[in-house]
C-alpha positions in Angstrom: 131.3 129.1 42.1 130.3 125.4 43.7 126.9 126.1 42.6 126.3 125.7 46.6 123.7 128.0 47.8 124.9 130.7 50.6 121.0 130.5 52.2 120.1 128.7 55.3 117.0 126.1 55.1 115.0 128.8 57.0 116.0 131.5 54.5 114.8 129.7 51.7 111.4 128.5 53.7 111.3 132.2 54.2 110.8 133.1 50.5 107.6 130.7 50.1 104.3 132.5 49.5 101.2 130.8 50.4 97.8 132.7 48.9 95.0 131.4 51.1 91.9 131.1 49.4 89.1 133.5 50.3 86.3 130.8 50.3 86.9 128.0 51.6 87.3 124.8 49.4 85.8 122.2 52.3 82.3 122.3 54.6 82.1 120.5 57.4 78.1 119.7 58.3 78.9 119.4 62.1 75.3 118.7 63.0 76.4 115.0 61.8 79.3 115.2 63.6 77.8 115.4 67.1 76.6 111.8 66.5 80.2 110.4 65.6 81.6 108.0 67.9 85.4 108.1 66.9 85.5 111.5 65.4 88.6 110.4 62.9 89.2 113.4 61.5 90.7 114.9 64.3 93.0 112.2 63.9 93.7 112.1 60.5 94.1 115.4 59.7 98.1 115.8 59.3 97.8 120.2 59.8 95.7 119.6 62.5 93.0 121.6 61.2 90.2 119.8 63.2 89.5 120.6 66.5 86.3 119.4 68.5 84.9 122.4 71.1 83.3 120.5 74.5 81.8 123.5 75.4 79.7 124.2 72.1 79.7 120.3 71.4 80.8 121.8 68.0 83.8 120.3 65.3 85.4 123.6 64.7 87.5 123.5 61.1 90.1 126.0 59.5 90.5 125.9 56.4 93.2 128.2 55.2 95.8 125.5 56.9 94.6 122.8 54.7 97.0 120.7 53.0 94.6 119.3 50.1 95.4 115.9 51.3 91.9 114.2 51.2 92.1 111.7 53.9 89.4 114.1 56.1 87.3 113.3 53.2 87.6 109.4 52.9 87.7 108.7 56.6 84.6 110.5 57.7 82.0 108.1 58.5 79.2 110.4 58.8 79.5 112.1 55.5 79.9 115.8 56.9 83.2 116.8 55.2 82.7 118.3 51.5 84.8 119.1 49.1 84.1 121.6 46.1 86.8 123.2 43.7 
């Protein structure tokens, strides 16, 4: 044997199991959103998991494609993202 695997990249990614958390680990208060001027979590946020709705004026978050990176956390000016473990 070469000790090469016989699998395709997309055969192995296919064998990953992801178990999404049933509560979610982050809050977002997005009453304190509503008065941010840059909104830089939307920006930040490598999984794109923020998402600001103009017709409810509303920050809209999912959590389950979070990548547990922080940066949401430490770039929010207003203080409305929280983490709990």
């Amino acid at each position: 044997m070469s000790g090469k695997s016989s699998l395709t990249v997309d055969e192995k990614m296919a064998t990953v199991k992801i178990n999404v958390d049933k509560k979610a680990h982050i809050t977002v208060n997005s009453k304190r959103c509503e008065n941010c001027a840059g909104r830089p979590c939307l920006i930040i946020c490598t999984a794109e998991n923020y998402k600001w709705d103009e017709t409810r004026n509303d920050l809209v978050f999912n959590y389950e494609g979070c990548l547990e990176c922080g940066a949401c956390r430490l770039i929010c000016p207003e203080g409305a993202i929280d983490w709990s473990y």
